[in-house]
C-alpha positions as CSV (number, residue, x, y, z in Angstrom):
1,X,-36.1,-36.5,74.6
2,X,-36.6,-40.3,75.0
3,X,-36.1,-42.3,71.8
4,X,-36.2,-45.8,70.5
5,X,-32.8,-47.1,69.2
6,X,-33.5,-47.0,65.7
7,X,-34.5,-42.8,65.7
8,X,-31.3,-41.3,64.3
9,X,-30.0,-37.9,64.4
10,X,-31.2,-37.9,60.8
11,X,-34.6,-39.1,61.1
12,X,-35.6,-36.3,64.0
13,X,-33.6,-33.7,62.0
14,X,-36.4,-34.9,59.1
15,X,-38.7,-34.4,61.6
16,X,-38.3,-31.1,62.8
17,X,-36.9,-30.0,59.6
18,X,-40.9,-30.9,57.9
19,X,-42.7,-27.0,57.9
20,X,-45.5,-28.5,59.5
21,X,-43.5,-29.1,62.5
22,X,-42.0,-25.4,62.8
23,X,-44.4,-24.0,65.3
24,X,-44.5,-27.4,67.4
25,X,-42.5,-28.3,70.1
26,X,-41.8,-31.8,69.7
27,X,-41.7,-34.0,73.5
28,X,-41.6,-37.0,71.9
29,X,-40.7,-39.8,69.1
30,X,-41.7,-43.4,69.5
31,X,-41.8,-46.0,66.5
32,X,-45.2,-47.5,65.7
33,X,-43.4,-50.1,63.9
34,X,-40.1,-51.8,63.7
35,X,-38.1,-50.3,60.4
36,X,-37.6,-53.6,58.8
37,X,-40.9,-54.3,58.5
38,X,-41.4,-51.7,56.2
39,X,-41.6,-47.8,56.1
40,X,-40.6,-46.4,59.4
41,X,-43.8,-45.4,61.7
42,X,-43.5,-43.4,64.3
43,X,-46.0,-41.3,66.9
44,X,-44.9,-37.8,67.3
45,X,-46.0,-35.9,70.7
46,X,-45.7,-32.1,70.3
47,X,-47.4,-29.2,72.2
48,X,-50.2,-29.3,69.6
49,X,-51.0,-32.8,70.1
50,X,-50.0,-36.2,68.4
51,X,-49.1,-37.0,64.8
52,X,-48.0,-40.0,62.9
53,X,-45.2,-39.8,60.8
54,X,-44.5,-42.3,58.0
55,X,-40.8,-42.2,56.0
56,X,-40.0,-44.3,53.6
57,X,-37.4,-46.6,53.2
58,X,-38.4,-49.0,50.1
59,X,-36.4,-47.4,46.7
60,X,-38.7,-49.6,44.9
61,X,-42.1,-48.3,46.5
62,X,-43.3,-44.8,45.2
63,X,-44.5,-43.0,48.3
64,X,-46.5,-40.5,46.1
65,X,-49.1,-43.2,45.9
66,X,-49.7,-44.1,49.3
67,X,-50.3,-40.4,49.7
68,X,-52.7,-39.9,47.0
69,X,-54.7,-42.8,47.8
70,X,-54.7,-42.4,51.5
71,X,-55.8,-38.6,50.9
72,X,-58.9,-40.6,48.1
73,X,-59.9,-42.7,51.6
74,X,-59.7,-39.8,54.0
75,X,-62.1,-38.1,51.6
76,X,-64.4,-41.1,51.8
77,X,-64.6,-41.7,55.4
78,X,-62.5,-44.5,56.0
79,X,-58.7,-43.0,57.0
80,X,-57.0,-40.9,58.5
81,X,-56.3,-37.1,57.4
82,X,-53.0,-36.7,55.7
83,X,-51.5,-33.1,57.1
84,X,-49.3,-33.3,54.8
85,X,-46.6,-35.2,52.0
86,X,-42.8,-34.2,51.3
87,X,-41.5,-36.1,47.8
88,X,-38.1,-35.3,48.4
89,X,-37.8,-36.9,52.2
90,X,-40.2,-39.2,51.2
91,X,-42.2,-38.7,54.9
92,X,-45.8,-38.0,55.5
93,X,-47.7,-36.5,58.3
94,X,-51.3,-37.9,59.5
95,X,-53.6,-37.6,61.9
96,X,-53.0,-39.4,65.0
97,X,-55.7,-41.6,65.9
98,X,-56.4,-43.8,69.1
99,X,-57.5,-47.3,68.0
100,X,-56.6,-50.9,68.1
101,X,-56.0,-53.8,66.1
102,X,-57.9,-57.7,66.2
103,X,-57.4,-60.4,64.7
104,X,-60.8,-61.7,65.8
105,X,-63.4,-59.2,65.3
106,X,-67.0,-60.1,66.2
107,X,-69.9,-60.7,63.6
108,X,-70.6,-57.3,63.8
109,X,-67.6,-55.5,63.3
110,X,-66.3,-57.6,60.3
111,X,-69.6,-56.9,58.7
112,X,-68.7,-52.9,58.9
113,X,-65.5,-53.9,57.6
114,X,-67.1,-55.2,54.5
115,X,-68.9,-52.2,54.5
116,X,-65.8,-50.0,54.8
117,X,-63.8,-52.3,52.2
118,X,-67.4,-51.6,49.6
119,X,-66.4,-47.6,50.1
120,X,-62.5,-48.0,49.4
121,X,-63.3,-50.6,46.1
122,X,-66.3,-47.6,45.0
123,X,-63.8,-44.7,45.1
124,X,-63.2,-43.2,41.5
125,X,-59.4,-44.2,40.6
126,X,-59.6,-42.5,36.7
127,X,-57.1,-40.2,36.1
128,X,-55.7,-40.1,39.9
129,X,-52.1,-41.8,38.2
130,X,-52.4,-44.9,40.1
131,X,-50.5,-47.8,39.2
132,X,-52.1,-51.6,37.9
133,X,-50.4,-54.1,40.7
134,X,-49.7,-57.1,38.9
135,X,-49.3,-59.9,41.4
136,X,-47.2,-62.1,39.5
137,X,-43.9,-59.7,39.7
138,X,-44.5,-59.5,43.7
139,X,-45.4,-63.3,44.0
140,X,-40.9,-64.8,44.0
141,X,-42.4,-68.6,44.2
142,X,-42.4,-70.6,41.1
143,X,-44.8,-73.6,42.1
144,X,-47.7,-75.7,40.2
145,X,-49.5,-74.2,42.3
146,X,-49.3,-70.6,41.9
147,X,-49.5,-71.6,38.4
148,X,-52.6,-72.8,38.6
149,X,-54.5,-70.3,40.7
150,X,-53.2,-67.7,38.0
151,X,-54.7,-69.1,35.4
152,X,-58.1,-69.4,37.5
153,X,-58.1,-65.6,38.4
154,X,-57.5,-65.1,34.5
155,X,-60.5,-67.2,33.5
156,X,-62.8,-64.7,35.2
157,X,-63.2,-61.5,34.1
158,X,-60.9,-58.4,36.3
159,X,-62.7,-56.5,38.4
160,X,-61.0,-53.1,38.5
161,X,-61.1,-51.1,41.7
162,X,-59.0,-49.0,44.0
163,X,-57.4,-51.9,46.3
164,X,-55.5,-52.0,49.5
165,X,-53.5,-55.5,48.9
166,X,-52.4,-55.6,52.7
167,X,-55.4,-56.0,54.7
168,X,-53.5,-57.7,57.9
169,X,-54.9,-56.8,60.9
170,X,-52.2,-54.8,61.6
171,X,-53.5,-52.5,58.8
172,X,-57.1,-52.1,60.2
173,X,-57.4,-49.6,63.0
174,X,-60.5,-50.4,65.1
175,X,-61.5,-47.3,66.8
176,X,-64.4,-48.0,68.9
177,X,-66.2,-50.7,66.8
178,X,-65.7,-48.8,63.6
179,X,-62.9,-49.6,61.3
180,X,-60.7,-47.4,59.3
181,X,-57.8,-48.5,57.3
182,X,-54.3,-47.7,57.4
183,X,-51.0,-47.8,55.5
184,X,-51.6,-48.0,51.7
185,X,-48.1,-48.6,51.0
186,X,-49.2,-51.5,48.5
187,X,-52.2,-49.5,47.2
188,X,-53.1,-49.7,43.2
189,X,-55.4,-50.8,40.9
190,X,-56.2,-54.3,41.2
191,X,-59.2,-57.3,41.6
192,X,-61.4,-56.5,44.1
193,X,-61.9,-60.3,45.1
194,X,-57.9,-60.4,46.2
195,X,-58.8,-58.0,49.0
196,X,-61.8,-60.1,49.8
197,X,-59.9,-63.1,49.6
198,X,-57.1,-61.1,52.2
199,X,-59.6,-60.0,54.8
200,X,-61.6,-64.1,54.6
201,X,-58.4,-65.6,55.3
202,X,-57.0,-62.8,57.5
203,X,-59.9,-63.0,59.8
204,X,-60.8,-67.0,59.9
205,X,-63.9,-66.1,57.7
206,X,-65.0,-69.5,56.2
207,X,-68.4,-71.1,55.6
208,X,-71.5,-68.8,56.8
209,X,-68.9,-66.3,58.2
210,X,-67.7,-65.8,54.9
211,X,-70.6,-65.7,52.8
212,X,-72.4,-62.9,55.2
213,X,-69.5,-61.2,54.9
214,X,-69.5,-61.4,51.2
215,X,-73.2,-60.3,51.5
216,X,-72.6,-57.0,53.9
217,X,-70.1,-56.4,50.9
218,X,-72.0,-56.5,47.7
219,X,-75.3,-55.5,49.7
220,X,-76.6,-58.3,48.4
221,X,-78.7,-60.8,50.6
222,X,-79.2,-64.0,48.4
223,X,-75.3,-64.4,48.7
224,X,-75.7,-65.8,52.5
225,X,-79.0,-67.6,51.5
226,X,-78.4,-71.5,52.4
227,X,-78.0,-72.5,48.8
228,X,-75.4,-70.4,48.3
229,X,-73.5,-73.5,50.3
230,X,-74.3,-76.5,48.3
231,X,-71.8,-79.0,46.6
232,X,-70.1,-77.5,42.9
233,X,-68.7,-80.0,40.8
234,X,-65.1,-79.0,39.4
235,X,-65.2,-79.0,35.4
236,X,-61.6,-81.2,34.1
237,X,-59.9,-77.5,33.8
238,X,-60.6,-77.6,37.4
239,X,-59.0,-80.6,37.9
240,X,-55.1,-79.4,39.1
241,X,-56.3,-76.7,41.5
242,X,-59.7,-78.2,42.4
243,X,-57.7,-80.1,46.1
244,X,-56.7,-76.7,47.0
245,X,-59.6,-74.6,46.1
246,X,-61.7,-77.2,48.0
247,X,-59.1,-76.8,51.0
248,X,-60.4,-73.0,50.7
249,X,-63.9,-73.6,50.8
250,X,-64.9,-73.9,47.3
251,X,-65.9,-77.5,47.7
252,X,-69.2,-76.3,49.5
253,X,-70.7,-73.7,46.9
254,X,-73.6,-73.8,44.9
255,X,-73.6,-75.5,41.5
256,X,-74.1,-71.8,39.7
257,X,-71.1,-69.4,40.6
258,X,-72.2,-66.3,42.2
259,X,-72.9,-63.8,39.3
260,X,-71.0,-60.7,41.7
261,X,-68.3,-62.9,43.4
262,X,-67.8,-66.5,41.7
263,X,-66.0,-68.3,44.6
264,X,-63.6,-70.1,42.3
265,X,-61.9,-66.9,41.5
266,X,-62.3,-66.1,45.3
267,X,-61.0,-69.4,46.2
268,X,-58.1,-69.2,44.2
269,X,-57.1,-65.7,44.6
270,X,-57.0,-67.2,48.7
271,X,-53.9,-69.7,47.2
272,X,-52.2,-66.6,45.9
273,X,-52.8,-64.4,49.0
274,X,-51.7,-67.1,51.5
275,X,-48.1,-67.6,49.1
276,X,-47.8,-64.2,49.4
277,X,-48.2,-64.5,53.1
278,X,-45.7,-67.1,53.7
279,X,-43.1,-65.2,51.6
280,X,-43.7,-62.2,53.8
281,X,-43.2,-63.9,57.2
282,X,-40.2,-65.7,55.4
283,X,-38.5,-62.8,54.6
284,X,-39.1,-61.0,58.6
285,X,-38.1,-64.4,59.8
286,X,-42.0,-64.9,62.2
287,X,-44.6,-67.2,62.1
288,X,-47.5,-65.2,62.4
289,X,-48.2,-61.4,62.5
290,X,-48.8,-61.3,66.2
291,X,-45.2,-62.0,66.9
292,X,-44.5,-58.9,64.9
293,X,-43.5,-56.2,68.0
């Protein structure tokens, strides 16, 4: 049996130890994923077909959580199917699907994405024992500016939903032209305009782009109407942040917020994702998520 360096004695004895695997002749490991970039992924090839197998290896991450909400997205159309979920070896089985990733999907595509993002933010999260992700414990840097795009998330009112809060490309499987999504590791309760924010800067969404996508999101035309793209002026609360919000696009909105997505609170969650961002590739030592094997 051919395996990838990092696939230990242990790990396969996991494997093969799992029920679910007791009737399946395994032919093959391979890793999805290299381990310090997070849970170890890897594809397993058995007599019956392939699998994915997820084990974790953050302390800090519960893994009961990813399963429960990955199981809440399979139900709703937009994941995989979760075989099964062992607590105590902290691995997971899933379906194995065929699929690719972009980083440049066409008008099209992105627009089922907001479509598929709608489903995931609808799901009913009361009484599933999720937790609340509270950004400011994961964001480490303590800067003016993260200050500041805090305190313009705050000034809106939360908007609750069921959130991924890892929407890289890499966590988008495109199978066909259809999108599911993947890896839920980061999964919680959270504002629905931070994974909106991920996916526009993600994806290069900006002007028109953005505000179609925004549209195919809340099903709601008058978002991509022209006037949606006219010049706001920033009150003198805006004043600290207003450079940067304008760097996100804000600078080019129409003097009333949008009632369903005000694109300060949009703009500024975009600050907060893109720290986050940099702290990530900071801490796996790349550039950009391409160079990620």
């Amino acid at each position: 049996m051919e395996m990838e360096p990092f696939i230990t004695y242990n790990t396969l004895e996991t494997i093969q130890s799992l029920p679910f695997f007791a009737h399946k002749k395994i032919h093959s490991v391979t890793p999805l994923l290299p381990r310090e970039h997070g849970n170890a992924v890897m594809r397993v090839a058995t007599t019956e077909g392939c699998y994915v197998v997820r084990q974790g290896t953050r302390r800090e991450r519960d893994m009961g959580v990813e399963y429960r909400v990955g199981r809440l997205a399979y139900g709703a159309g937009i994941a995989p199917e979760i075989y099964c979920y062992d607590p105590m070896r902290s691995v997971m089985v899933l379906a194995y699907v065929e699929g690719g990733h972009r980083s440049r999907p066409g008008r099209d595509e992105w627009m089922q994405l907001a479509r598929i993002l709608h489903t995931l933010h609808a799901i009913p999260y009361q009484g599933k024992d999720l937790p609340q992700v509270n950004l400011r414990e994961l964001i480490e840097v303590d800067h003016e500016a993260i200050a500041e795009a805090f305190a313009t998330v705050e000034h809106f009112p939360l908007q609750p939903a069921l959130c991924h809060h890892d929407l890289t490309p890499r966590n988008i499987l495109w199978v066909g032209d259809a999108p599911m999504l993947i890896d839920f590791e980061f999964a919680g309760i959270g504002d629905r305009c931070f994974d909106l924010a991920a996916v526009c800067v993600e994806f290069g969404l900006e002007g028109e782009a953005e505000a179609l996508f925004l549209a195919a999101y809340f099903e709601d035309p008058s978002i991509s109407n022209a006037t949606f793209f006219r010049r706001r002026d920033f009150g003198p609360a805006d004043a600290g942040l207003q450079p940067r919000l304008r760097r996100e696009g804000a600078s080019d909105l129409a003097g009333e917020e949008s009632p369903v997505c005000p694109q300060t609170k949009l703009a500024a969650w975009k600050v907060l994702y893109r720290a986050l961002r940099r702290q990530w590739f900071a801490r796996h030592g790349v550039e950009r998520l391409d160079q990620i094997p």
